[in-house]
C-alpha positions in Angstrom: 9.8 18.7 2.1 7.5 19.2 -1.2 4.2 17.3 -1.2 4.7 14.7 -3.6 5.1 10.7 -4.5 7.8 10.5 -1.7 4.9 11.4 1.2 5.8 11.4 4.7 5.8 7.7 5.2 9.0 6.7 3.9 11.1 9.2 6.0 9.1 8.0 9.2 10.0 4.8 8.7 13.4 4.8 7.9 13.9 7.2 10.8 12.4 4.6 12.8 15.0 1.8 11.5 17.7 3.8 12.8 16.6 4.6 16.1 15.7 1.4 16.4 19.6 0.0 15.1 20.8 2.4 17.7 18.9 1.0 20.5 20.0 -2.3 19.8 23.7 -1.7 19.6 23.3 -0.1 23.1 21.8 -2.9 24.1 19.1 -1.9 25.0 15.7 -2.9 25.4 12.6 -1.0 24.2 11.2 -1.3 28.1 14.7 0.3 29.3 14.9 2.9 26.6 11.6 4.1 27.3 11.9 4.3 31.1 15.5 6.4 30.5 13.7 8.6 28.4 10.7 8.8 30.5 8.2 7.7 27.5 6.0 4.6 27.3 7.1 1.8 25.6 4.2 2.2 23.4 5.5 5.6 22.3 9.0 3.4 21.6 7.0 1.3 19.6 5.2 3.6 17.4 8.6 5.5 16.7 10.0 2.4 15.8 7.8 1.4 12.7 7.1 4.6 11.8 3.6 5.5 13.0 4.3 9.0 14.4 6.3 12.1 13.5 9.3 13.1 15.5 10.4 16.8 17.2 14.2 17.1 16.5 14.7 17.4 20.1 12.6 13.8 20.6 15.4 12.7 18.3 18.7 14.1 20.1 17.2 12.8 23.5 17.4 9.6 21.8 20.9 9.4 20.3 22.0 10.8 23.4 20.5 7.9 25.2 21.8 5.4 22.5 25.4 7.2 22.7 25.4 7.9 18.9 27.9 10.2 17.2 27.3 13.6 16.5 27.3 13.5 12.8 24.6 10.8 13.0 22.5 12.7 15.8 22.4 15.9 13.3 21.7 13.5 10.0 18.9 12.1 12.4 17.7 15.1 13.4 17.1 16.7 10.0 15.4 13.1 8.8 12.8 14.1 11.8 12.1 17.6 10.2 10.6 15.3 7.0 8.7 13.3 9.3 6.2 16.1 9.6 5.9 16.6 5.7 1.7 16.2 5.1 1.1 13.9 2.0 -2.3 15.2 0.3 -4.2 12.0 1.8 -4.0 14.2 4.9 -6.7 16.5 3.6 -9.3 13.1 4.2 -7.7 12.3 7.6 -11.8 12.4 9.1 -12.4 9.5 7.1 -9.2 7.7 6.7 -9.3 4.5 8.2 -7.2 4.3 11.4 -3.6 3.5 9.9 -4.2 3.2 6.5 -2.2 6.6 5.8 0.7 4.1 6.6 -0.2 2.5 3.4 -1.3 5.8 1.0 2.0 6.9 1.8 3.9 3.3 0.9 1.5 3.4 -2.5 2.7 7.0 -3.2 6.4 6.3 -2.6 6.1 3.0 -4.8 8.5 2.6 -8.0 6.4 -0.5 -8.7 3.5 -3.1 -6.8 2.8 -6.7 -7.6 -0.5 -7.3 -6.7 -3.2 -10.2 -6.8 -6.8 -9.8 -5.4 -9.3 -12.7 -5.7 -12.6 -11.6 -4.9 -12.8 -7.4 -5.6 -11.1 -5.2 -8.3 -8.5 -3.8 -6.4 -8.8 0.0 -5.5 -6.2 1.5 -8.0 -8.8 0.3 -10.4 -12.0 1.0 -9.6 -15.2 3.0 -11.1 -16.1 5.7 -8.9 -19.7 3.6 -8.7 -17.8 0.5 -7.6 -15.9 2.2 -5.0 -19.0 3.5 -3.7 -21.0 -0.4 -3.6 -17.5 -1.8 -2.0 -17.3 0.7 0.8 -20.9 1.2 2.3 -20.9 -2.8 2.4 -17.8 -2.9 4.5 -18.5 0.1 6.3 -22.2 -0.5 7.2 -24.4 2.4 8.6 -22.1 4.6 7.0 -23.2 8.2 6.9 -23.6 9.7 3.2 -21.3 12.1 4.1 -18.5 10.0 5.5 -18.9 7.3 2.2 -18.5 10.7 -0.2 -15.5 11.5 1.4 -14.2 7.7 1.3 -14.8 7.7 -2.5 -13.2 11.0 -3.1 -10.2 9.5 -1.0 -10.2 6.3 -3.6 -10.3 7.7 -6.7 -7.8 10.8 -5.8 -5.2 7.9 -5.2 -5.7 6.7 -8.9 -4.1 9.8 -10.0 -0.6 7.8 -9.2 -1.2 5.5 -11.9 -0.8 8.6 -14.9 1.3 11.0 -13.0 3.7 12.7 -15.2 7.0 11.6 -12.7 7.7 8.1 -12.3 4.4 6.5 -12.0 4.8 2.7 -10.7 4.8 0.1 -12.9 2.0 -2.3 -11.6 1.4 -5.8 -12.4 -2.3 -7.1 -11.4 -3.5 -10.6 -11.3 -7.4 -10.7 -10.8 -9.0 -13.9 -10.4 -11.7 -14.7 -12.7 -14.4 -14.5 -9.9 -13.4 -10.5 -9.9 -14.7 -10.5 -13.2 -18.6 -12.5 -12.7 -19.7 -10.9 -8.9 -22.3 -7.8 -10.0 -21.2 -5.8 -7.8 -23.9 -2.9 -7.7 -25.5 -4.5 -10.5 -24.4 -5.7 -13.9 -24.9 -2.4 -14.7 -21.8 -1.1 -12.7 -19.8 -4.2 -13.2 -20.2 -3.4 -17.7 -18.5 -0.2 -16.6 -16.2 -1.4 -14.3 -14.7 -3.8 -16.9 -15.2 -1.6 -19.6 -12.7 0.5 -17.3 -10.5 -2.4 -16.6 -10.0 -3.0 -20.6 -9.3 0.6 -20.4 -6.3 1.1 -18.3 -4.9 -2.3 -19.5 -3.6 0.0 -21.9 -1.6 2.3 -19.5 2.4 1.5 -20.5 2.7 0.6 -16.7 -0.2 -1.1 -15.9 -0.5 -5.2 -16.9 -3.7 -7.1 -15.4 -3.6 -10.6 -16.2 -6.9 -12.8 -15.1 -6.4 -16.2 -13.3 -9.2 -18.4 -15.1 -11.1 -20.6 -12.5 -9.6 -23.3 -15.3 -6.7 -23.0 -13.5 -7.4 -24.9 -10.4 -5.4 -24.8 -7.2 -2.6 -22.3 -7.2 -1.1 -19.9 -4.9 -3.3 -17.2 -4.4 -5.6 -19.8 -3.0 -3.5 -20.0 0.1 -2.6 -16.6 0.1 -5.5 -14.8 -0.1 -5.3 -11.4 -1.6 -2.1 -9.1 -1.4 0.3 -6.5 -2.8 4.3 -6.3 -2.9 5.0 -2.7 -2.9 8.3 -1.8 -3.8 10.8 1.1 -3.8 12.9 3.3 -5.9 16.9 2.2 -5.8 19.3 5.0 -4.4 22.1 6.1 -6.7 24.4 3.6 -5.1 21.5 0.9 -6.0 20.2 -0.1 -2.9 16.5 0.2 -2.3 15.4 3.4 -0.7 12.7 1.2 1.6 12.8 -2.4 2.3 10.5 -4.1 0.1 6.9 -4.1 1.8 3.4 -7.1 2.0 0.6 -5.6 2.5 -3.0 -7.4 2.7 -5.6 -6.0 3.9 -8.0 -7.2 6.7 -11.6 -6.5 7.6 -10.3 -4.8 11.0 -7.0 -3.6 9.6 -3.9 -4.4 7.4 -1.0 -6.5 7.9 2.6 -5.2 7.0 5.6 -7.7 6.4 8.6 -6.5 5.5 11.4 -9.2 6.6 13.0 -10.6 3.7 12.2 -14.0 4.1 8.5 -13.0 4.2 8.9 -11.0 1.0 10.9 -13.4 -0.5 8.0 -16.4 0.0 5.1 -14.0 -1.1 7.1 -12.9 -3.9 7.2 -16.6 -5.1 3.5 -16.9 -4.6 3.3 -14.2 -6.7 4.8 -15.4 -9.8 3.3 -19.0 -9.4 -0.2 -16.7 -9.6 1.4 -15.2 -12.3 2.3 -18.1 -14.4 -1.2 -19.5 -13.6 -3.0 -16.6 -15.3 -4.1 -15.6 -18.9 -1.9 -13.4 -21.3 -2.5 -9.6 -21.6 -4.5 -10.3 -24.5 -6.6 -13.3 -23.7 -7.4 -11.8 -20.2 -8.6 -8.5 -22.2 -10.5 -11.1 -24.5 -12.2 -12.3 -21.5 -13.0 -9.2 -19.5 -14.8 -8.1 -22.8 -16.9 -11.4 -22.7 -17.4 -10.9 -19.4 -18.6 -7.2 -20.1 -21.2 -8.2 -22.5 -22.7 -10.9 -20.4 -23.3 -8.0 -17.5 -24.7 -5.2 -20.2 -27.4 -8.5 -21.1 -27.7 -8.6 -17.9 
């Protein structure tokens, strides 16, 4: 499998969905599959939502197990030789944060992401100096080489936002705190917004700011988050369930059952409704821009 925007999360995890459809219909629990197979049920459970790679063979001993037709077993088995396919973020595994290649790999697959963050511009969008004030505050004592490495990681992922096939159409709500915290300085935050204003312009890319005029609405509940979500096959079903993700201080949270998405995707557009036009929101992040270069 080419490196590219598909990545090697998707096939893990629909390789996962299967195995784990097969186990059910044997009737069989994860604890019982694991002790036919001689695995831990950990193992089970990684393979299941799509955490690891899989040998072909790790694959056959499964169906076998799970009594599933030949046909399947060898469709199966080749879907385990993509598995192993290394998406570019690989190259940064030292400083990757434990699972968060889940989610590089869910960003690079992504026909298009809803997303609303309240406090921080969100990493598709940020200055190089941004990234680097964000990142040694959440990672503290980090070593100057380790942070390097983090921002390089940050702003290579922005590439996805003007690649020349299929970038993903984004649609960005920022609350209007975003817009006043000097983060690293006013200095840094004039060029951060200056950049915002920027790729505001980007045929795919819409930010919309929710004004603190607004008052209560969803993403007050919510918190920050992102609805990632995933080009249609040709018989025009999605390729990938459609995926939360918010991120934590000790890790992210993934929900992909469709009442879940179906409740954050209403949040979303009540967030959406609550926020300025593309216009007025540019109007303020100028304003906003010149308060920080007066400093």
């Amino acid at each position: 499998m080419a490196e590219g925007p598909t990545g090697s999360t998707v096939p893990r995890r629909q390789l996962g969905r299967h195995l784990r459809d097969l186990r059910n219909r044997a009737r069989l629990t994860v604890r019982a599959a694991a002790k036919k197979l001689e695995w831990s049920e950990a193992k089970m459970w990684r393979i299941e939502t799509g955490q690891t790679s899989l040998r072909s063979l790790d694959v056959q001993a499964m169906c076998t197990v799970y009594g599933a037709p030949s046909d399947l077993t060898e469709a199966l088995m080749g879907l385990a030789k993509e598995t192993k396919a290394r998406g570019w973020w690989h190259a940064y595994g030292d400083v990757i944060p434990e699972g968060f290649d889940v989610y590089v790999g869910l960003e690079e697959s992504a026909a298009g992401i809803s997303w609303y963050e309240s406090d921080v511009v969100p990493g598709l969008l940020q200055t190089e100096r941004y990234t680097r004030e964000v990142t040694r505050t959440h990672i503290r004592g980090i070593s100057e080489t380790d942070l390097d490495g983090r921002v390089r990681l940050r702003i290579e992922r922005q590439a996805l936002l003007t690649r020349a096939t299929d970038p993903p159409i984004l649609r960005v709500a920022l609350g209007e705190a975003v817009l006043h915290r000097p983060i690293g300085g006013h200095e840094v935050m004039a060029e951060q917004l200056a950049h915002l204003i920027y790729v505001s312009e980007l045929p795919n890319l819409t930010i919309r700011v929710v004004p603190f005029a607004a008052g209560m609405h969803e993403g007050v509940v919510t918190g920050p988050f992102e609805i990632l979500r995933f080009p249609v096959n040709g018989d025009g079903v999605d390729s990938e369930p459609p995926t939360v993700y918010a991120d934590g201080y000790t890790g992210g949270l993934y929900l992909d059952k469709p009442r879940e998405v179906e409740q954050y995707d209403a949040a979303f557009e009540g967030i959406w409704e609550s926020s300025l036009d593309e216009q007025a929101s540019r109007r303020l992040m100028s304003e906003v821009a010149g308060s920080h270069e007066q400093g």
